[in-house]
N, C-alpha and C positions, 0 to 999 in steps of 0.2 A: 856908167848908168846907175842912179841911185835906185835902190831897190823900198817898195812901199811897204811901210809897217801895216798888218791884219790887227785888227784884236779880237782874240779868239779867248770868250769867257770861259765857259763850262761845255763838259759831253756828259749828255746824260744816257743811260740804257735803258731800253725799250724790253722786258723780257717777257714773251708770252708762251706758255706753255700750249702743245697742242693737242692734248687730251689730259683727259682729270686721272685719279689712282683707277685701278680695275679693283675696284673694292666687291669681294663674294656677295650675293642676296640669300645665300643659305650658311647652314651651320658649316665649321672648315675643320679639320685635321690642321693644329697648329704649330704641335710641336711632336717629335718623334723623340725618345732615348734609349737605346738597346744596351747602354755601356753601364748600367746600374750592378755594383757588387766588383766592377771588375776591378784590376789595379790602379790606382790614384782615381777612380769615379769619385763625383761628389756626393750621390747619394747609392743606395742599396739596392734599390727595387728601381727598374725601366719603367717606364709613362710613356702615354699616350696623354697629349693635351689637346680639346677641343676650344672652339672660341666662337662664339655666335658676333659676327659684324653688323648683322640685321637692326633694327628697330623693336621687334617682335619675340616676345618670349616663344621656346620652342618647346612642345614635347617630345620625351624623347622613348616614351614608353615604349616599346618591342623595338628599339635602334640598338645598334650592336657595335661594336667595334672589332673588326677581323683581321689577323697578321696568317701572311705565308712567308714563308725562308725567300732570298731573292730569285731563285728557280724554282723552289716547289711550286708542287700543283692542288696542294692539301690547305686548308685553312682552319685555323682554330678561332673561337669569339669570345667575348666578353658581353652579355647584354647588361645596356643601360637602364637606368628608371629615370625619374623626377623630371626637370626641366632646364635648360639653358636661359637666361633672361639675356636683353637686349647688352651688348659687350661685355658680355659674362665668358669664363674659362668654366671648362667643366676637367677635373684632372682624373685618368684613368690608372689605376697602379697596376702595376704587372709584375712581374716575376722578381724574385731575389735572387740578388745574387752572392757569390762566395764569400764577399767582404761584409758577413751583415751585422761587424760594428761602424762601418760609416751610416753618416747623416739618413734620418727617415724622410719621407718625400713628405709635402703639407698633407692634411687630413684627404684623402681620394675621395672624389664623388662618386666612383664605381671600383671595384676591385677584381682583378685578376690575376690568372697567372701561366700568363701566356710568357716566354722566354723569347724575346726579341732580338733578335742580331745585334750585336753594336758597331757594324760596318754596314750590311744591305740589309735588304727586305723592302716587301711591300705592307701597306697598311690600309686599309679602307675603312669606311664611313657610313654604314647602311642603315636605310630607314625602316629595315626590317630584320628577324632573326635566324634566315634560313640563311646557311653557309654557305659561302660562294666556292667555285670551284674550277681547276685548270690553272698552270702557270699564267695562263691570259685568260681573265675568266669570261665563259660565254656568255652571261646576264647580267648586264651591268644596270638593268631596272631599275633597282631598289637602291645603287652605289650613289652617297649624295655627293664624296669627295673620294680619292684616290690617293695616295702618296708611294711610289717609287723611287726607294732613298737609298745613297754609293750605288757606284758603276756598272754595278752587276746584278741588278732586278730585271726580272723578263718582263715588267710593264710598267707603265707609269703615266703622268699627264705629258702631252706636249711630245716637246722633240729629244730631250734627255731625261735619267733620273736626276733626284736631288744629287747634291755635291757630298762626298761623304762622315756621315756622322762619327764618332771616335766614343774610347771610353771616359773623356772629359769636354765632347761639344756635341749635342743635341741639333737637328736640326730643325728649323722655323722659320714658319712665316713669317713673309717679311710684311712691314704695317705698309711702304708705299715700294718702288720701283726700286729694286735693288740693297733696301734698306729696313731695318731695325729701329724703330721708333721709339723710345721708351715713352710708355704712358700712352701709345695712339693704337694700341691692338695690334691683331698680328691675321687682317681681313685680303691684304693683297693676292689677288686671286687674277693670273693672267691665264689658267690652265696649261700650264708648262713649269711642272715640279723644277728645273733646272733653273729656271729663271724665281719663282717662287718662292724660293728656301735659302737660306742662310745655316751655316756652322757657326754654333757660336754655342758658351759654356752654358749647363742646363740651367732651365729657367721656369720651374715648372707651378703653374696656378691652378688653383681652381675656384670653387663657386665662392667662394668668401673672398677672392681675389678683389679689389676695386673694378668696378667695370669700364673699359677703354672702349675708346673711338676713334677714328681713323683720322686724322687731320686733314686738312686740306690741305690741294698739291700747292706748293711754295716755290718761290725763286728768288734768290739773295742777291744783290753783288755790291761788294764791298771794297774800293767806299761807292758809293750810290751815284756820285757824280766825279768827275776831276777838271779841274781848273789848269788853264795852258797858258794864261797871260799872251803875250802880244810874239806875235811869229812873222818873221817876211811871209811876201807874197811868193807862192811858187818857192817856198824851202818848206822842206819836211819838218814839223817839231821834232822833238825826243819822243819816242813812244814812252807808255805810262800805263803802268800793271793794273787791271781788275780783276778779284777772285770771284767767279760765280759760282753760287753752292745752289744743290738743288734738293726738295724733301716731297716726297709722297707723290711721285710722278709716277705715270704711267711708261710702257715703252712706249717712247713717242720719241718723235725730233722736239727740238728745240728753235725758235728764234728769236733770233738777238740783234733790236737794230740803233740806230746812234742817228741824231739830227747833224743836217748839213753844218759846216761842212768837212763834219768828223766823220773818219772812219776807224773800222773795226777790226781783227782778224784773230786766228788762233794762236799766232806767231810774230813773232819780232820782224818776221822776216816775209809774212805776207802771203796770201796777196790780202790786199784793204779793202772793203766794200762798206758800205754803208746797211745791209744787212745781211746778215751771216745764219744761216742754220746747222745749228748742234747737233749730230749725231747721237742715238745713243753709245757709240763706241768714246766718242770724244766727250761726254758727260760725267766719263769715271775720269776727267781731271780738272774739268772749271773752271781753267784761267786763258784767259783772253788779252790781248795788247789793243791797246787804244792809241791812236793818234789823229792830230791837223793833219791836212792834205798840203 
């Protein structure tokens, strides 16, 4: 029985993201570094970096910046002056340490010298100057932001602390889902410090910084299309690799769909559907198999 030639031109992807980034509407706690002065640090003195995501210059007159050890109950501050503008860093210096001929941090827009952990701790953000108080503090009023960062903070946002920071990686905001954008801010705010933050080597700005913005959530895949030429009826082609990358997502699923009468899946091996939805577990690898039916 002769079998009938198909001609099967192009599969194209369909990717539609199902929520935009969780970008903050207030000032954020951006980046944390406790490891300043220590062995191989790249700079002297520990920071505290702020980052306005808003549109809106902020004041910051009587706003403070508070650290406890990751179990104390006691908290020491730092108050702020002047203002945040819209994608503006405001950089906080804090404490030196033993190494203070390494690197000085950029010029600070506040100074302290509060002596930060370079493994835990917590870190708050308050829109006023009175001290907070308790390993879990009972008035979180005035708190605009929260950071409990390494394994071992009695509080924090969300369902864990941050991942932990070292005496050569600071932890940060990430600008979209999971991710370090350079040049798009550091605003992703899903309130869940674990999910939040990134380890990664310090990076510390402040108000003379260029101001960033958040980008908008994106989805790649590369190449955009692929061409299968002519295939029997009722024989499978060769499958045919797609990378898909993803930038400034939110946690959300993903879906990904293909026009008849191609299909789609995560594996070589299947199963094929003509539309497929991404996990965020299956997002941290982006590649997808395409074939005819």
């Amino acid at each position: 029985m002769k079998q009938k030639l198909l001609f099967l031109s192009t599969v194209f992807l369909f990717l539609m993201p199902q929520a935009q980034a969780q970008i903050a509407n207030h000032v954020v706690i951006s980046e944390v570094y406790g490891g300043g002065g220590n062995s191989g640090a790249p700079y002297k003195n520990d920071f505290i970096e702020l980052y306005n995501p808003t549109n809106t210059r902020i004041d910051l007159t009587n706003w403070s910046v508070q650290y406890s050890s990751a179990g104390g109950s006691t908290w020491s501050k730092t108050d702020l002056t002047g203002s945040i503008g819209p994608g503006q860093y405001y950089l906080v210096q804090q404490a030196v340490g033993a190494n203070t001929s390494a690197p000085a941090l950029p010029a600070p827009d506040a100074t302290g010298t509060i002596a930060l952990s370079g493994t835990a701790g917590k870190v708050a953000l308050c829109n006023s100057s009175g001290l907070l108080a308790g390993a879990i503090p009972a008035n979180m009023t005035n708190v605009v932001d929260f950071v409990g960062f390494g394994g071992t903070a009695s509080y924090y946002e969300g369902t864990a602390t941050t991942v932990a920071p070292s005496n050569t990686n600071s932890v940060q905001r990430n600008s979209g889902f999971g991710q370090l954008i350079a040049g798009s801010g550091n605003g992703y705010d899903s309130n869940n410090n674990n999910a939040d933050f990134t380890a990664a080597a310090p990076k510390p700005q402040n108000s003379a910084s260029p101001a960033e913005f958040s980008s908008s959530p994106a989805i790649t895949a590369t190449p955009s299309s692929i061409a299968f030429g002519n295939v029997f009826v009722n024989v499978p082609s060769s499958t045919k690799s797609i990378s898909v990358s993803f930038a400034n997502l939110a946690a959300s699923d993903v879906t990904v769909m293909v026009t008849n009468p191609f299909l789609i899946a995560t594996s070589a091996a299947g199963p094929y559907l003509n539309t497929f939805t991404i996990t965020e577990a299956q997002r941290a690898s982006g590649r997808f198999e395409s074939k005819a039916p």
